[in-house]
C-alpha positions in Angstrom: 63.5 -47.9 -11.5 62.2 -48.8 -7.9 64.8 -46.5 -6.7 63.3 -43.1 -8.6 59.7 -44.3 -7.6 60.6 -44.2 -4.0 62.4 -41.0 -4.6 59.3 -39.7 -6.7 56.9 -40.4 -3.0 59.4 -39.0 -1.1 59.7 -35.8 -3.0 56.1 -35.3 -3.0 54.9 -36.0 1.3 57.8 -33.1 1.7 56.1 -30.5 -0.5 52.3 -31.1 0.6 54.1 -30.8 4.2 55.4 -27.8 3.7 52.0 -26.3 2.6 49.1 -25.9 5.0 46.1 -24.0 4.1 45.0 -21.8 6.8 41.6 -20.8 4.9 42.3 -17.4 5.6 41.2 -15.2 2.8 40.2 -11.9 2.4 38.1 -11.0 0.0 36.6 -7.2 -0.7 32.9 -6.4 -2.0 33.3 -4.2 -4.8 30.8 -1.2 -4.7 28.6 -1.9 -7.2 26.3 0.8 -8.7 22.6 0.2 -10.2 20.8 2.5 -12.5 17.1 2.7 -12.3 14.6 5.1 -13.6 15.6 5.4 -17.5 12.8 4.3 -20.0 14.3 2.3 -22.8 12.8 4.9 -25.9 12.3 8.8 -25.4 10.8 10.9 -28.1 11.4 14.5 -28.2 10.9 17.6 -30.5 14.1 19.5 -31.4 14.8 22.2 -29.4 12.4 20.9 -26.3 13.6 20.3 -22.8 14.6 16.8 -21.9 14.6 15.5 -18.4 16.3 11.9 -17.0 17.2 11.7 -13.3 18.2 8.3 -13.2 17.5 6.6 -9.9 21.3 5.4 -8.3 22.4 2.9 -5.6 25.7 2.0 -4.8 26.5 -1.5 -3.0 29.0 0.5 -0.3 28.5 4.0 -0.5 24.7 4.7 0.6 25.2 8.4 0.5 26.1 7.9 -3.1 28.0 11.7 -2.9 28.6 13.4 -6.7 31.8 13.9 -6.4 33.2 10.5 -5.8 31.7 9.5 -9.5 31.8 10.5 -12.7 29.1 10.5 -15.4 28.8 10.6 -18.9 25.9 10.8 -21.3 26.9 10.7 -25.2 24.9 9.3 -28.4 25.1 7.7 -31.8 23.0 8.5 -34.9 21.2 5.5 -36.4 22.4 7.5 -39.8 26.0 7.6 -38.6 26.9 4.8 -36.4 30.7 6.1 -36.3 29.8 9.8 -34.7 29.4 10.0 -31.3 28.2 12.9 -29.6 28.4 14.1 -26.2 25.0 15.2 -24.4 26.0 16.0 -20.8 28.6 15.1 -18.2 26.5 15.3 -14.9 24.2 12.9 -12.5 21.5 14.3 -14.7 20.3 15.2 -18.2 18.5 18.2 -18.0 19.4 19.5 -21.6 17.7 22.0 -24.4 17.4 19.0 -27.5 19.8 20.5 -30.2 20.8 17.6 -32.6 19.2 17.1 -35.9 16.2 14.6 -36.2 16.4 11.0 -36.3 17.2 7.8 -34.4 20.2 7.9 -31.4 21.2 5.0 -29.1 22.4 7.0 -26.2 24.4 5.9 -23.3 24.6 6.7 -19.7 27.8 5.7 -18.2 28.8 6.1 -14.2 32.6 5.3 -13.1 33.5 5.5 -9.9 37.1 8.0 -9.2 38.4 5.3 -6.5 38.2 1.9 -8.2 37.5 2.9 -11.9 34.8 0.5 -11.8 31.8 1.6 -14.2 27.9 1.1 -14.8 26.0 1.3 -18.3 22.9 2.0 -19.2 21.7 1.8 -22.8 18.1 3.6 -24.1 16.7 5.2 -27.5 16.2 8.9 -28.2 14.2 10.0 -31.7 14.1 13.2 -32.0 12.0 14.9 -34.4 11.7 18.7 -35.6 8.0 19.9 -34.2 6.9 19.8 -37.5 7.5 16.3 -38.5 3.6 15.4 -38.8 0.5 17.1 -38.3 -2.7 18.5 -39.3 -2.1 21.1 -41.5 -4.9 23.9 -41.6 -5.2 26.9 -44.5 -6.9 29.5 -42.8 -8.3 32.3 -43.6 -6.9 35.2 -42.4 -8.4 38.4 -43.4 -8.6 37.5 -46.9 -4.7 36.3 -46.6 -3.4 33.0 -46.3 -2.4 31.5 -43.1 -0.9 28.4 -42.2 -1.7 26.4 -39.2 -0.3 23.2 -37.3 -1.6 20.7 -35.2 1.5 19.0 -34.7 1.5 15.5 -33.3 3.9 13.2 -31.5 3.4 10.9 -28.3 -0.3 10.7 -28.9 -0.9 14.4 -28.3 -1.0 17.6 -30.3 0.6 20.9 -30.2 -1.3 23.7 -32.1 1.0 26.0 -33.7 -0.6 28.9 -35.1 1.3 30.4 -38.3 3.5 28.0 -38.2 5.3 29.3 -41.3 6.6 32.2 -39.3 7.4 30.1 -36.6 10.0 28.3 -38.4 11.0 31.5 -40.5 9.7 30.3 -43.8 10.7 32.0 -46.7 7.3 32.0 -48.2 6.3 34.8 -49.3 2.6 36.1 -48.1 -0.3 34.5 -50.5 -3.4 35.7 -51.3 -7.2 34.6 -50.1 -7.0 30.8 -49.3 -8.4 27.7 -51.7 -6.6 24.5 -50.7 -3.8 22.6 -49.2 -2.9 18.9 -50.2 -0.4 16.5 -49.1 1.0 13.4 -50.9 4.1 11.2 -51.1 5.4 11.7 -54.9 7.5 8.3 -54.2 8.4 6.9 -51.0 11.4 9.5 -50.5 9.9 12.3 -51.6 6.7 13.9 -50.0 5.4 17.3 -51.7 3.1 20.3 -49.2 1.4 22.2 -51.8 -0.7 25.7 -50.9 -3.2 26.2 -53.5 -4.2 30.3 -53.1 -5.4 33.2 -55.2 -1.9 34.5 -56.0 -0.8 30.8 -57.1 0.1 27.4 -56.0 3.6 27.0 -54.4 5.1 23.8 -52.4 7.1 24.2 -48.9 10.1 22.2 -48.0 8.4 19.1 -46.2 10.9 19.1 -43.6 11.7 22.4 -43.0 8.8 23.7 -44.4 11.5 26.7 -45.8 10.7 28.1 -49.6 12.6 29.5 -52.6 11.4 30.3 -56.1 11.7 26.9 -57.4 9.0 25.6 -55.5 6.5 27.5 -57.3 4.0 25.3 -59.6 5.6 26.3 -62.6 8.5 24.8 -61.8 6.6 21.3 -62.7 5.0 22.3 -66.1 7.0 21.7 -69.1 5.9 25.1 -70.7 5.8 28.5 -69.4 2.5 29.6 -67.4 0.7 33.1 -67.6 1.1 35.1 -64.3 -2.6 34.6 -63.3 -1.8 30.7 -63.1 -3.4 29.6 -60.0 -4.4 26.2 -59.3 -7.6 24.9 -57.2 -6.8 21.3 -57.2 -4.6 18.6 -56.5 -5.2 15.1 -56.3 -3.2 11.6 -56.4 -3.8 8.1 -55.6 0.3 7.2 -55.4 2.7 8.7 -57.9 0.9 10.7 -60.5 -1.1 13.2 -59.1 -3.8 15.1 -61.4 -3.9 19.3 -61.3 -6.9 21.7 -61.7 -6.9 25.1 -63.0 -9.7 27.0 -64.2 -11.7 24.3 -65.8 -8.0 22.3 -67.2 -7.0 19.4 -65.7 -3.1 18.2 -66.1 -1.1 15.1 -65.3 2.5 14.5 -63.4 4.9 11.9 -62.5 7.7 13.1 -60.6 8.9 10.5 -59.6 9.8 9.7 -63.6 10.2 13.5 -63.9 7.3 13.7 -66.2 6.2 17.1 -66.1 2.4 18.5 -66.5 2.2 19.4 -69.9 -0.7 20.2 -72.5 -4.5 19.7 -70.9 -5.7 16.4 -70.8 -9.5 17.4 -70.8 -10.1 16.7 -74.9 -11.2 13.9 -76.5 -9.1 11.7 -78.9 -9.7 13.3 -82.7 -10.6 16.3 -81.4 -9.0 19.8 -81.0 -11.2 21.5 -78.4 -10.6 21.0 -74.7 -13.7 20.7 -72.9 -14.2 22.5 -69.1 -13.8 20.0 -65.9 -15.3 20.2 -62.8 -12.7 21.0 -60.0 -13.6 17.4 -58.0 -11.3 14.0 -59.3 -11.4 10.9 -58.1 -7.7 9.6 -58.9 -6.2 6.5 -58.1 -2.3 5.5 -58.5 -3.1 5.2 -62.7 -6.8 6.5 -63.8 -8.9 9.6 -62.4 -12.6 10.1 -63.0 -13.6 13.5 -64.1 -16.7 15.2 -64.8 -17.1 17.2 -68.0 -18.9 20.1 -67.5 -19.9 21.3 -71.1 -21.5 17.9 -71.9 -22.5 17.1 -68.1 -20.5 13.7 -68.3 -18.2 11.4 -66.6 -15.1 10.4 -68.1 -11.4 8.7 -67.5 -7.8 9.8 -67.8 -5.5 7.5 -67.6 -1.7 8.2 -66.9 -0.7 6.3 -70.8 -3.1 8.6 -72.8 -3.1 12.6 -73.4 -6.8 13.0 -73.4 -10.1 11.7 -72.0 -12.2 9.0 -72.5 -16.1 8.1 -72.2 -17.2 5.6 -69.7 -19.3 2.2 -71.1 -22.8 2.4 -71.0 -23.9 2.0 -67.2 -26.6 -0.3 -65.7 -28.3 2.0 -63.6 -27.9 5.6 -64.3 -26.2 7.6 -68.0 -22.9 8.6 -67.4 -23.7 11.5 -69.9 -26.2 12.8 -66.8 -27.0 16.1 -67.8 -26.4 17.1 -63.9 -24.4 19.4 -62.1 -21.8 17.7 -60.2 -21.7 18.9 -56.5 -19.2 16.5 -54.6 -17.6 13.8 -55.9 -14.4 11.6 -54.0 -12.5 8.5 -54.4 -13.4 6.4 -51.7 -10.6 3.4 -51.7 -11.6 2.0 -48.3 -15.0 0.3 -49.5 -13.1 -1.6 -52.3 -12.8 1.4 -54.7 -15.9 3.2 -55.2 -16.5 7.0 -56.4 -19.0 8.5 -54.8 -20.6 11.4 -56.8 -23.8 14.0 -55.4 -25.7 15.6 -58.7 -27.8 18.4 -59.1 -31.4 18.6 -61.4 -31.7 22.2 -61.5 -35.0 21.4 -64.0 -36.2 19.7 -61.1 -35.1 20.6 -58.0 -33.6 17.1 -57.3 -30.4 16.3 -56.3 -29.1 12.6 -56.2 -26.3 9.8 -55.3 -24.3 8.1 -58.1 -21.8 5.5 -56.5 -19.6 3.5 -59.3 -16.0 1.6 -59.7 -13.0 3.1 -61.8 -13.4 0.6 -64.5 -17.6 2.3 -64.3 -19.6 -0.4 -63.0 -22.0 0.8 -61.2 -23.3 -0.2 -58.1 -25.9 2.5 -56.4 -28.0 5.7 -58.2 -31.3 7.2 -56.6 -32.7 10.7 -55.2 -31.5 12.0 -51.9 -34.7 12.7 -49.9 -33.2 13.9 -46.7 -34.0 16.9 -44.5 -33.2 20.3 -46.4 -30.7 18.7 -48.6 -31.2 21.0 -51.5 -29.7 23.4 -49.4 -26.8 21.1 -48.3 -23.6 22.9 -48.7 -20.7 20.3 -47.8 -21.0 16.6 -48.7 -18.9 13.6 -47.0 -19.0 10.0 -47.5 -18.3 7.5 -44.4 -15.0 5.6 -45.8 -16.1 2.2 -43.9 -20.1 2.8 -43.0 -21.1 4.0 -46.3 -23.4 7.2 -44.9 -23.4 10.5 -46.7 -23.0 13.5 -44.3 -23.6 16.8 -45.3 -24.2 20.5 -43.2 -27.1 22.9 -43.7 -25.4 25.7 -42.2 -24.1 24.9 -38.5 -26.2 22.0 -39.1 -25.5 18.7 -40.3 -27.0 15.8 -40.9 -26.5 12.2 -41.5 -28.5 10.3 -44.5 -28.4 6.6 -44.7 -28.3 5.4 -48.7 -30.5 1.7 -47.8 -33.2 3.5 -45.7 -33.1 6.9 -47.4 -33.7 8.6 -44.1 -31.8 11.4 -42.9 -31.4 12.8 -38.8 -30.1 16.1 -37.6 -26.6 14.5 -35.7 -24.8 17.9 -34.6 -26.2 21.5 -34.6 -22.7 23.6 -34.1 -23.7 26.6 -33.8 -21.6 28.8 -36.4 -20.6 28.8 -39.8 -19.0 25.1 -41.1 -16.2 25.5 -43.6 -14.8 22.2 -43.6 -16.7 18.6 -43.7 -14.5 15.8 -44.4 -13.2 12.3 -43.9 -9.6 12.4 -44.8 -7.1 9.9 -46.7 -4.0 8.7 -45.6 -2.1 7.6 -48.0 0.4 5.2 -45.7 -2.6 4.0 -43.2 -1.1 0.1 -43.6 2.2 1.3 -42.9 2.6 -1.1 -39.7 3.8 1.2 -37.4 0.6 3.8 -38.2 -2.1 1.0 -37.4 -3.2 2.8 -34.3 -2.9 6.6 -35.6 -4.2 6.7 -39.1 -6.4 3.7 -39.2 -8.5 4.9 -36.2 -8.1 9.0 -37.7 -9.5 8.2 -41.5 -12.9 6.8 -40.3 -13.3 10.7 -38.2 -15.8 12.8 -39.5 -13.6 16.2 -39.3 -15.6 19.5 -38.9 -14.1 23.1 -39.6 -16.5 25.8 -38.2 -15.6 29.6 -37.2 -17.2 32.2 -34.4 -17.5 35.1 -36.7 -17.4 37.5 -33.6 -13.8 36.4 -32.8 -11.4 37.9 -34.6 -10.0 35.8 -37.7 -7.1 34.6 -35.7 -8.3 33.0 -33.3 -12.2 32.2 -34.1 -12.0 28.6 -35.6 -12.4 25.1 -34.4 -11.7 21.4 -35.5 -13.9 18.6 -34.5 -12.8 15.0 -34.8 -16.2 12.9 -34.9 -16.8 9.3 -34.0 -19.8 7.6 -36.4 -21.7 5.0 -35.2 -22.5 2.4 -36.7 -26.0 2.4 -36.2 -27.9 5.5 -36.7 -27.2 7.8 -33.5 -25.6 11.5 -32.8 -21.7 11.6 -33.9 -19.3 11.3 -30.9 -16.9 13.5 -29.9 -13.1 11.7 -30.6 -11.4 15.5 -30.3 -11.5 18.8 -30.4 -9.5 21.8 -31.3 -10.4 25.3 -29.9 -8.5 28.9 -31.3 -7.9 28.1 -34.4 -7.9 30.0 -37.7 -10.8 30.3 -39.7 -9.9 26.8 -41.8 -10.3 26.9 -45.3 -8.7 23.6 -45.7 -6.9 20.8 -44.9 -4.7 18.1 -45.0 -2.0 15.9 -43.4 1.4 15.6 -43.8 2.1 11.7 -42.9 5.4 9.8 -41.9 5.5 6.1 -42.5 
């Protein structure tokens, strides 16, 4: 045993003697490349230009020379994470956007032809068609229909005049413009309907393409005469309510419940009665106004005809009035807003009440000129009436009953509004939608510009305090607008 331990030390003093580290090692600095100068999210409109020139330095190779790299650029739909697709194969992407909308993580990938080494960067492209979302105007055009875009994205918008011929639409030309209304029929489904003389037909919401399907009668459960033409359309979520000449009808597509027989009769009763064209709808009950016997009433989505509202505290619902305005205002809690008309008289007043008819404010408008007021608007979050005398409008508070001029535009007003979004809480429209809806939006027209080009859209900021509306933005060249609406993304 002693013998192998002395063996064992020996064994070991002749190896570490015949090692001696010289510390002589030579190491080589690889040449490593940064990328700089790539955002991490682009958004960009299908066929637009894009343009990244990434900003390169290489550890050994200041002159950083083309050739002595390669580069790569490819992406991968969020819809198909097992497709990749090649966008360019140079220092930099200057490329004509060609893939279909949606989501890509895209990757920029530089490899050096000596070593092989490479350098990754990793950023977002969503691409959208340049009529993903917009204002969407119905103009006038000579006593024909136009449509017009002011397509948004990246906090700015494009105007895109006719923009069905833009994009080729199959639509075929309508008649002399009444209305254009947007709304989601279920989260998946979104329905562009253009109400005109010559009928009421929907466009494709993406494409905004059109075939014969898309016509109005497609969604009534029996067949229409050929003078069917619609001048209303409106829904508080999935049923949506439909005007026509005095008859209002009810639809669910989501369900695939189709408009059928009017719903403007009373239970027992075999007689329809006329409606005004104005509802106030919410996502189950509208509020219409029945002109033969001058009265408000409910539909509700469960019944085929009309009911009378209970007895009210402050004014008859029976009111023996001509309705002039009346709109759903959901922002102050829920609250329809209605403007009447004494012809006897030579009054007009304000009639403000819930769904379920309690009412809450009634009294005579004595403002400036207002029996000659031909637009009414409600604030959605201030609670004043607007309304235009011709290029003038004015601005009426309901607590003091006083009324001030606010803006004198000089021309014709077709359009005074405050519109609805129907997906303002949706968290990633907080800052778009929720700042748009409490806008004032005025329409006007030069009428010695030709029809094409003579109209204008005002976006309006109200005070909160009485005081002149300010200007938010404004639209110049436009159509003579009829109407409009917005087609929303959530």
């Amino acid at each position: 045993m002693k013998h192998n331990f002395f063996l064992f030390i020996f064994t070991s003093w002749i190896l570490c003697s015949c090692y001696k580290d010289k510390g002589n090692y030579d190491y080589q600095q690889i040449n490593e490349t940064s990328i700089n100068n790539i955002d991490s999210a682009y958004t960009v409109f299908i066929g637009d230009s894009l343009h990244i020139h990434p900003q390169l330095s290489f550890s050994k190779d200041p002159a950083g020379t083309d050739s002595a790299y390669e580069y790569e650029w490819w992406g991968i739909s969020s819809a198909s994470r097992f497709q990749q697709v090649s966008l360019g194969v140079s220092r930099n992407l200057d490329i004509k956007f060609g893939l279909p909308s949606g989501i890509y993580d895209v990757y920029y990938r530089v490899t050096s032809k000596s070593t092989g080494i490479q350098a990754q960067q990793k950023f977002r492209i969503t691409a959208q068609t340049i009529i993903s979302e917009g204002y969407l105007l119905l103009c006038d055009n000579n006593g024909k229909s136009r449509l017009d875009m002011l397509s948004y994205s990246q906090n700015d918008f494009r105007y895109l005049p006719n923009v069905l011929n833009t994009v080729e639409s199959k639509l075929p030309e309508q008649g002399k413009p009444i209305n254009i209304y947007c709304y989601p029929y279920q989260p998946t489904v979104y329905g562009i309907y253009l109400m005109t003389e010559t009928g009421t037909n929907r466009i494709d919401p993406e494409s905004f393409d059109y075939n014969a399907t898309y016509n109005i009668s497609y969604e009534f459960l029996s067949k229409l005469p050929a003078n069917f033409a619609p001048q209303n359309i409106s829904s508080g979520g999935n049923w949506a309510w439909l005007y026509e000449n005095g008859n209002i009808y009810n639809y669910f597509r989501a369900a695939n419940i189709y408009y059928g027989l009017p719903l403007n009769i009373y239970q027992g009763e075999v007689n329809t009665f006329r409606t005004s064209p104005f509802i106030a709808a919410t996502s189950i009950n509208a509020i219409l106004y029945d002109e033969d016997h001058k009265r408000f009433v409910k539909s509700n989505i469960q019944q085929s005809y009309c009911t009378q509202l209970p007895t009210g505290t402050m004014f008859n619902f029976t009111t023996g009035k001509d309705l002039l305005y009346m709109n759903y205002n959901r922002y102050t809690g829920g609250v329809i807003c209605a403007v009447l008309e004494d012809k006897p008289s030579g009054k007009r007043y304000i009639g403000r009440f819930t769904m379920a008819g309690v009412q809450n404010y009634y009294a005579e408008i004595t403002a400036t000129d207002i029996m000659q007021a031909e637009n009414f608007a409600f604030s959605p979050d201030l609670g004043f009436m607007y309304y235009n005398v011709g290029s003038k409008v004015y601005q009426y508070n309901l607590s003091t009953k006083i009324s001030h001029l606010v803006l004198d535009k000089g021309q014709p007003i077709t359009v005074l509004k405050f519109h609805t979004f129907f997906y303002e809480a949706s968290a990633s429209k907080t800052n778009t939608y929720k700042v748009w809806a409490p806008k004032l939006l005025i329409c006007s027209y030069d009428p010695g510009l030709p029809s094409a080009v003579c109209g204008s859209m005002d976006m309006l900021t109200v005070l909160p305090v009485t005081g002149d509306l300010t200007p938010f933005l404004s639209f110049e060249g436009l159509g003579k607008v009829v109407s409009l609406s917005y087609r929303e993304r959530i």
